[in-house]
C-alpha positions as CSV (number, residue, x, y, z in Angstrom):
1,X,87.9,109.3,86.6
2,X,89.8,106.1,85.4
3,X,92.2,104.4,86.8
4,X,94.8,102.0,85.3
5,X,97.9,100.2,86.2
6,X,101.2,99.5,84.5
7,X,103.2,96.3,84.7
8,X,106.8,96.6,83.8
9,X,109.5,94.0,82.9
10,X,112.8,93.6,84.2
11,X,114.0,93.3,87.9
12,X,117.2,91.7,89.7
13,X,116.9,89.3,92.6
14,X,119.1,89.8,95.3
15,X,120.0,87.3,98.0
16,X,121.8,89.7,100.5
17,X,124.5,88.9,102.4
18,X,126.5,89.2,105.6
19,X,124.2,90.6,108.3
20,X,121.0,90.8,106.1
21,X,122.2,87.4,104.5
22,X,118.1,85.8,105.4
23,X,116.5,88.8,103.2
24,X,115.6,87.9,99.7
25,X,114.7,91.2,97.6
26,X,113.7,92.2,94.3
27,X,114.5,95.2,91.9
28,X,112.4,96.6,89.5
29,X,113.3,97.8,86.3
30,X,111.0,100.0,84.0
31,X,109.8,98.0,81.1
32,X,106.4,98.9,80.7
33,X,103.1,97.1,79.5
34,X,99.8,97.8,81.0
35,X,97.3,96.4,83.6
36,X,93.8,98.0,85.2
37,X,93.7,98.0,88.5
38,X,91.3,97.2,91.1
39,X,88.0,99.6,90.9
40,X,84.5,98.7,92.1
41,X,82.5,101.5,91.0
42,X,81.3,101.0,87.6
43,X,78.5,97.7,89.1
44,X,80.8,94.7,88.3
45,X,84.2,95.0,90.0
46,X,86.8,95.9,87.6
47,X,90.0,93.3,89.2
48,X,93.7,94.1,89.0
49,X,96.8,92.4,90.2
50,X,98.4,92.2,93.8
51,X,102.0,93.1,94.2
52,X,103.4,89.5,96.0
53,X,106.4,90.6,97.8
54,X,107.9,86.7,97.9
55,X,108.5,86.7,94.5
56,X,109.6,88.2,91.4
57,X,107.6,88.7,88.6
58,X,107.1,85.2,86.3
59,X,105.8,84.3,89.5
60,X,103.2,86.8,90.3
61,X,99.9,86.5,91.5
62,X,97.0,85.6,88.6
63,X,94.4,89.0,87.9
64,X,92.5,88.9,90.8
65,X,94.5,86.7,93.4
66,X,95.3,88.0,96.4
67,X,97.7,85.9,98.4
68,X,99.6,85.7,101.7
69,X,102.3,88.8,101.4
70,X,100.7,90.5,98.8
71,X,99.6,93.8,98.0
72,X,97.3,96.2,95.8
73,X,96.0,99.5,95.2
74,X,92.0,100.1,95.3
75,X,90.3,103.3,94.1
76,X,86.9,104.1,95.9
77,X,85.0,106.6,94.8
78,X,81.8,107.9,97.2
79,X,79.8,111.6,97.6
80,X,83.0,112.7,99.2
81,X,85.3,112.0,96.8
82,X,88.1,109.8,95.2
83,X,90.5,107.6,97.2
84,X,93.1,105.2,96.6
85,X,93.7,102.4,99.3
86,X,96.9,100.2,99.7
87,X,95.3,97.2,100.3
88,X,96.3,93.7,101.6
89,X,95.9,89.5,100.5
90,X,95.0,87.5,102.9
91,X,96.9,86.8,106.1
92,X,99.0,90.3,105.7
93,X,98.8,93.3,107.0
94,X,100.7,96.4,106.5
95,X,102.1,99.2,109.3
96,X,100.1,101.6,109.8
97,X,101.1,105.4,110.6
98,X,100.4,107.1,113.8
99,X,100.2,110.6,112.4
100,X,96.8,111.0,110.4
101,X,96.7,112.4,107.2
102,X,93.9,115.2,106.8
103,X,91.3,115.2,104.0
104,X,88.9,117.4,103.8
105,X,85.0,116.4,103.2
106,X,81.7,118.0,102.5
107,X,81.0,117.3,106.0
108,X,84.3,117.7,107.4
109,X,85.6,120.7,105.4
110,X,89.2,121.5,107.8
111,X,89.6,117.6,107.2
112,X,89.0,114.5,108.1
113,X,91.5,111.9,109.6
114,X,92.8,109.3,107.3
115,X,95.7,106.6,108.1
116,X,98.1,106.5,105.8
117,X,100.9,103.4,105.6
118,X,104.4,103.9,108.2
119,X,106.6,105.1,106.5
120,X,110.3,103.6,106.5
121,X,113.6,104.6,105.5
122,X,117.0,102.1,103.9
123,X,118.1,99.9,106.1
124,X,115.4,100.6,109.0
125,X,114.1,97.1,110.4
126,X,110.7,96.1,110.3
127,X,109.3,93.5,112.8
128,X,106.8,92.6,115.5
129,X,107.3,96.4,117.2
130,X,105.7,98.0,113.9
131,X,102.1,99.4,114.3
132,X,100.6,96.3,112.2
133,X,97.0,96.9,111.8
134,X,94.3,95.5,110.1
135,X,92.4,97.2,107.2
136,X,93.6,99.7,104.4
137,X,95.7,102.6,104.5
138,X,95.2,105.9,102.5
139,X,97.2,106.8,99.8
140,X,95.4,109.7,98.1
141,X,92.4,111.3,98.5
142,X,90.9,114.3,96.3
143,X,87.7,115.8,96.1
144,X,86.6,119.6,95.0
145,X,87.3,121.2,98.7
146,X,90.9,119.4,98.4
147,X,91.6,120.9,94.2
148,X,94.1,119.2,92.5
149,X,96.2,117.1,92.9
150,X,94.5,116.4,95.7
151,X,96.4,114.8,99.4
152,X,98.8,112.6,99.8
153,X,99.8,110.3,102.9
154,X,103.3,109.4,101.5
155,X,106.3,110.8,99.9
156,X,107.3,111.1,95.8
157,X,109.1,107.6,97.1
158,X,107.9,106.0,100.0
159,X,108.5,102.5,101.4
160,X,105.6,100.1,103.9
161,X,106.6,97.7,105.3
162,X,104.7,94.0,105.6
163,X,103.5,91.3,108.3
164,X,102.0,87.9,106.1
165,X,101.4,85.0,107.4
166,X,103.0,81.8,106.0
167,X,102.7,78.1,107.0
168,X,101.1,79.3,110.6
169,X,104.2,81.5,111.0
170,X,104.9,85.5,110.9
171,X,107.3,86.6,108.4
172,X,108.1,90.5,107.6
173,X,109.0,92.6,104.7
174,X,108.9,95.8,103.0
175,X,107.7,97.3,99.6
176,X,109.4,100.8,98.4
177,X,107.4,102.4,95.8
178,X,107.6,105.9,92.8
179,X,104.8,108.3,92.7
180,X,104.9,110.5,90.1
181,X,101.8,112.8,89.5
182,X,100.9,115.0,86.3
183,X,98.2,118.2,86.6
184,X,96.9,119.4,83.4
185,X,93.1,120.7,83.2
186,X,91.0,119.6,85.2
187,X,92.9,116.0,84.9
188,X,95.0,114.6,87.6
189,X,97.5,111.2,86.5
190,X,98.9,109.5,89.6
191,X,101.4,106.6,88.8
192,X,102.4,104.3,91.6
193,X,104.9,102.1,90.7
194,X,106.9,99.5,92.4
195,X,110.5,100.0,93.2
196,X,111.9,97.1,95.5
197,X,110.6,94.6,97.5
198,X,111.6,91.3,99.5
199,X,111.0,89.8,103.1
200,X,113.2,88.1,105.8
201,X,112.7,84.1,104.9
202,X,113.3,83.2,108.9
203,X,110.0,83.1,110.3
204,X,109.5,85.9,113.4
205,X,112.6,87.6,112.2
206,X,112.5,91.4,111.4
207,X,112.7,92.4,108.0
208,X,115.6,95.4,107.0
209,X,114.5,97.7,104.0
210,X,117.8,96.5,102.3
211,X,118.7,99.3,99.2
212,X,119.4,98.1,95.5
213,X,122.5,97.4,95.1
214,X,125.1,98.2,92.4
215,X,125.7,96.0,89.4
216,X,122.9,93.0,89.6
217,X,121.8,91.1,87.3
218,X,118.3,91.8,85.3
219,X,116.0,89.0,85.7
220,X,112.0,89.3,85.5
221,X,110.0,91.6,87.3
222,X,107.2,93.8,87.9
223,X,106.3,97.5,88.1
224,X,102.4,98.9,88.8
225,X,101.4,101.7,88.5
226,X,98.0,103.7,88.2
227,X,96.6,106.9,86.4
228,X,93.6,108.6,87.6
229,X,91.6,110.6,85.7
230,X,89.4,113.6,87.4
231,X,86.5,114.3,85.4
């Protein structure tokens, strides 16, 4: 299986106003290069590059970095199968769901519990009363008990929101992202790409998943996304 990500160019910065006038957020647009993601299972880690939710994309992180408020998809592979992992940089956490998402495994054939990421809808606020949680949260999982395309833990578009840590203070935000999948064969593509996302600059303050708004401005930005490959 491989596994690749795509950057895109293109996004508009928003500064919102009135009762959201503290959340900065950023819109992707869909000009497309390309980028590998994170993959460890092939002896000498293959690196990709974190999503940072603070900034837009002429200022994202290096291949590799993973910093405060950023985040970045992993695909494990193992005798049970093929996963991919929304994982975090360091000082962040995301929210993680309640409700477990079932996978099933050679030794676990009606499935295996797996958290995926909470799930949040426009305008829902994200703060200290979210389920943050330490560790990764399941994206996809597939194996030959599951067939293709394998589970899910998130909708087509899905948005998770964000706790980081920034000069010894708690800031939240969110991340929306696109799945798109394509079946053919014995082949399953998954592209994951970025949407929005932005964060509440008042420290302790809850974030509010704020929607793109009509008519901005185009500025540069990012979009990631990943293909994977069952062989």
């Amino acid at each position: 299986m491989k596994t690749h990500a795509i950057l895109a160019a293109g996004t508009i910065s928003i500064i919102a106003s009135g009762l959201y006038a503290d959340m900065v957020v950023f819109q992707n647009n869909n000009t497309v290069g390309a980028l590998r993601a994170f993959n460890p299972n092939f002896g000498d880690t293959i690196l990709g590059q974190a999503l940072d939710i603070t900034n837009a994309a002429d200022n994202q992180p290096g291949i590799g970095v993973t910093p405060g408020g950023s985040l970045f998809l992993m695909q494990i592979n193992d005798f049970t199968g093929q996963y991919l992992w929304l994982g975090t940089g360091t000082v962040t956490r995301t929210a993680e769901s309640s409700i477990a998402t079932l996978i099933p495994t050679p030794e676990l054939p009606f499935g295996e519990a797996y958290y995926g990421p909470t799930l949040y809808n426009d305008f829902d606020s994200i703060g200290e009363e979210a389920n943050f949680a330490d560790g990764w949260r399941i994206i996809h999982g597939m194996n030959n008990l599951t067939g293709a395309p394998g589970v899910f833990s998130t909708d087509d578009i899905f948005t998770v929101g964000v706790e980081f840590e920034r000069e010894g203070a708690l800031h939240y935000g969110f991340a929306e992202f696109k799945r798109t999948i394509e079946v053919f064969g014995g082949q399953v593509d998954v592209s994951i790409a970025p949407v929005r996302w932005g964060y509440n600059d008042i420290a302790g303050e809850a974030a509010v998943v704020i929607p793109a708004p009509a008519g901005s401005i185009a500025l540069i930005g990012l979009g990631v996304g990943f293909s994977r490959r069952r062989r």
